[in-house]
N, C-alpha and C positions, 0 to 999 in steps of 0.2 A: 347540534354541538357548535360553540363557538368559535369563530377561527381562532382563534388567541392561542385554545386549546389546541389546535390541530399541529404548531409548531414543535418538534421534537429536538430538545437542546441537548448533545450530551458532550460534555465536560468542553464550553464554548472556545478552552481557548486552542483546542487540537485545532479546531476547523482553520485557524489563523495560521496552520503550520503547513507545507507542500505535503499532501497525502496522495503521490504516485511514485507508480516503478515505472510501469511499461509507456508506451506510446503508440499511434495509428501509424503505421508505414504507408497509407495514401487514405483515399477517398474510402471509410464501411461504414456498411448498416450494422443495426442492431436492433435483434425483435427481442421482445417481453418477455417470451417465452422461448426454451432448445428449440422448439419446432413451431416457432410464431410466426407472425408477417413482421415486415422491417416496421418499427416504430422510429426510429431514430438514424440519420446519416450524418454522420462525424465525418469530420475533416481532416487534413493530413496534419501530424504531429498534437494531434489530441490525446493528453494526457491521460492515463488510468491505472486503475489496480485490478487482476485479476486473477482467478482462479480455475483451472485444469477441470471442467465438465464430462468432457468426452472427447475419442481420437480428434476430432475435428471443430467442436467448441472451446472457448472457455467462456466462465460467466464470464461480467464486468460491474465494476463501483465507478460509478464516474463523479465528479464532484465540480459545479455551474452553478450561473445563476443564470433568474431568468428575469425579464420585467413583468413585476409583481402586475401590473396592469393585463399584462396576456395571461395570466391564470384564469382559465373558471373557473368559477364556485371558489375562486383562490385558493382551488389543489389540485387543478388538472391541466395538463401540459396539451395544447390545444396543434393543430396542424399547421405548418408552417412559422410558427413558432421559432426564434432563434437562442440559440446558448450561449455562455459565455465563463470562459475563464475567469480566474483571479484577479489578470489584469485587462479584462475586457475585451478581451479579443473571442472573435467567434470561436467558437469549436464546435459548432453542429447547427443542423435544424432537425424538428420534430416534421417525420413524415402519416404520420397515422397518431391521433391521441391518444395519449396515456395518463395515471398520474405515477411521480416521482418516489421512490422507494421512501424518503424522508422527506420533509420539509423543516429547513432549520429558521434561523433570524432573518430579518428583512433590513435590510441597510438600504437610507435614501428610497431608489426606485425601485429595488432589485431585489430580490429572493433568493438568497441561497438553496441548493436542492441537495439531494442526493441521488442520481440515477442507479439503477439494476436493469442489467438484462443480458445476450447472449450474444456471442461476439466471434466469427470465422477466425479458429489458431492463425489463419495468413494472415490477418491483419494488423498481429504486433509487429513490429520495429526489431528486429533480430540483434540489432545494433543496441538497444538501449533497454535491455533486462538485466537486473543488478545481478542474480545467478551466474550469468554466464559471464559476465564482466570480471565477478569474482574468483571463480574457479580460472580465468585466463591470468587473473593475477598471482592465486597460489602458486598454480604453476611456475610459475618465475621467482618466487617468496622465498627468501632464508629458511631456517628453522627459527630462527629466534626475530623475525622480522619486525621491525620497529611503524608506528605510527604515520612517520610522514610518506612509507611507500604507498599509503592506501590513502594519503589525504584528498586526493582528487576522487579518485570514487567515493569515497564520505559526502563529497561538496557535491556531486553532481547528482547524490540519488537522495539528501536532504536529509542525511540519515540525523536524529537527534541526539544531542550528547548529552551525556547526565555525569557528574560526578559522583561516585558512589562510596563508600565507605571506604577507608584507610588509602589505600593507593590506586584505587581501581577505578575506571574509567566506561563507560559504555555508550555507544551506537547503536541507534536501532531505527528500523523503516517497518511500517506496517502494513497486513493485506485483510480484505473483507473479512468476516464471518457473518456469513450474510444472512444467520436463523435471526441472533440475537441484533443483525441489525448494528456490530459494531465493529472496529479494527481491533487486532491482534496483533502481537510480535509477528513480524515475517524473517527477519533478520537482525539478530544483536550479539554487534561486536564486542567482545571485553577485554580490554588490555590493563596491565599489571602494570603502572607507572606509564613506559613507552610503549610496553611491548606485548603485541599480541598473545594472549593465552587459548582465549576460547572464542568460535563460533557457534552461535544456535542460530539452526535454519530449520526452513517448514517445507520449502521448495529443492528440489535436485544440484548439489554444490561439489564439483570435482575436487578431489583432493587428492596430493601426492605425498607429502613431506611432513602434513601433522597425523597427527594419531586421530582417528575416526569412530566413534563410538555411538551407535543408536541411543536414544533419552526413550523411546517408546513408537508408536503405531505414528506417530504425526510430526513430534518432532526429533530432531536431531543435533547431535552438538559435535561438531571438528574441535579437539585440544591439542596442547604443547604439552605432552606427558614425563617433560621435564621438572615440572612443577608439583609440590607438594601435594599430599592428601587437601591437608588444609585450603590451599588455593584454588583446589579442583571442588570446593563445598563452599565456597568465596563464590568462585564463578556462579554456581548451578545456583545458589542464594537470589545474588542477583537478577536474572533468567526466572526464575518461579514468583519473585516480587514483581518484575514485568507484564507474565500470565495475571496473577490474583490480580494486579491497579484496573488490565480492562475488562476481567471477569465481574468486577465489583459495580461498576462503572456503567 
């Protein structure tokens, strides 16, 4: 097969966008496999996205580049090896070789990647998971609470804004779905001009003051059930055109 072919592009300009939540709280490994040997040692404040495995793992997406020149065979992440962020800065070396869950574009020297693997729950950042950030802020939320009390969490977790039909507005950050090999909704905020109407989330979100209602087995939506029928079919519109853009994709 040609390398040319071996590069897996999908929809090139997400990759240009920050795709994490959590972060490393110091010095972890990360093997291949729940019960592998360590492939990979991250560095502290190494960015990622991930999902709930088992009491004591969760997978990981990590997203690096690597110098296209240390690939073999230009698709395998060879020992000693070093990573690198967005903006070039280390986040890891390769302790045992592997190859990379994707290989995307190659810019100048550098390969973009996309790693998978398994990762100790102690080694997120307890401090910087948008969940918990959020449920601390409901907490404290009006009922009818407006946009700029959540501007700082929007900016800090990258969330993407979209304008959407008549007055509505939406936020959203995404996490693996690591069959199909792409991102998902993880969270997407919608507000009604300023103001907060609805939450849909896919991870555990406290809430005290809005109205709370299951969507199904995976995801969930928090509303302001002061709001019309009609607005509450507004919201959930938007949220299912979200789902179908990266089902399609």
């Amino acid at each position: 097969m040609q390398k040319s072919k071996l590069y897996i592009v999908i929809l090139l300009s997400l990759w240009f966008e920050p795709i994490f939540a959590e972060r490393t709280s110091g010095f972890c490994s990360m093997s291949e496999e729940e019960q592998g040997r360590e492939v990979l040692s991250l560095f502290p404040g190494t960015e990622f996205l991930c999902q709930s495995k088992s009491p004591i793992r969760n997978k990981v997406w990590i997203e690096a580049w690597v110098p296209t020149r240390l690939l073999y065979d230009g698709l395998r992440l060879t020992e000693k090896t070093k990573l690198y962020n967005q903006e070039r800065k280390a986040i890891g070396k390769v302790s045992y070789s592997f190859n990379p869950m994707q290989l995307l574009e190659v810019s100048d020297s550098l390969t973009h990647i996309i790693i998978s693997g398994y990762m100790p729950k102690g080694c997120t950042d307890l401090r910087h998971v948008p969940e918990i950030e959020l449920s601390n802020l409901l907490d404290k939320a009006e009922n009818n609470e407006r946009i700029k009390f959540f501007e700082a969490f929007l900016q800090k977790y990258s969330f993407v804004k979209t304008i959407e039909n008549n007055d509505y507005t939406s936020y959203l950050i995404k996490e693996p779905e690591f069959v199909q090999q792409i991102l998902v909704p993880r969270i997407l905020m919608v507000f009604y001009k300023t103001e907060l109407i609805a939450i849909f989330h896919t991870q555990e979100v406290r809430v005290k003051k809005y109205d709370s209602i299951e969507m199904g087995s995976q995801y969930k939506m928090i509303y302001n059930s002061k709001f019309s029928e009609h607005t509450k079919q507004e919201m959930v519109a938007i949220y299912k055109s979200k789902l179908q853009s990266f089902q399609e994709n």
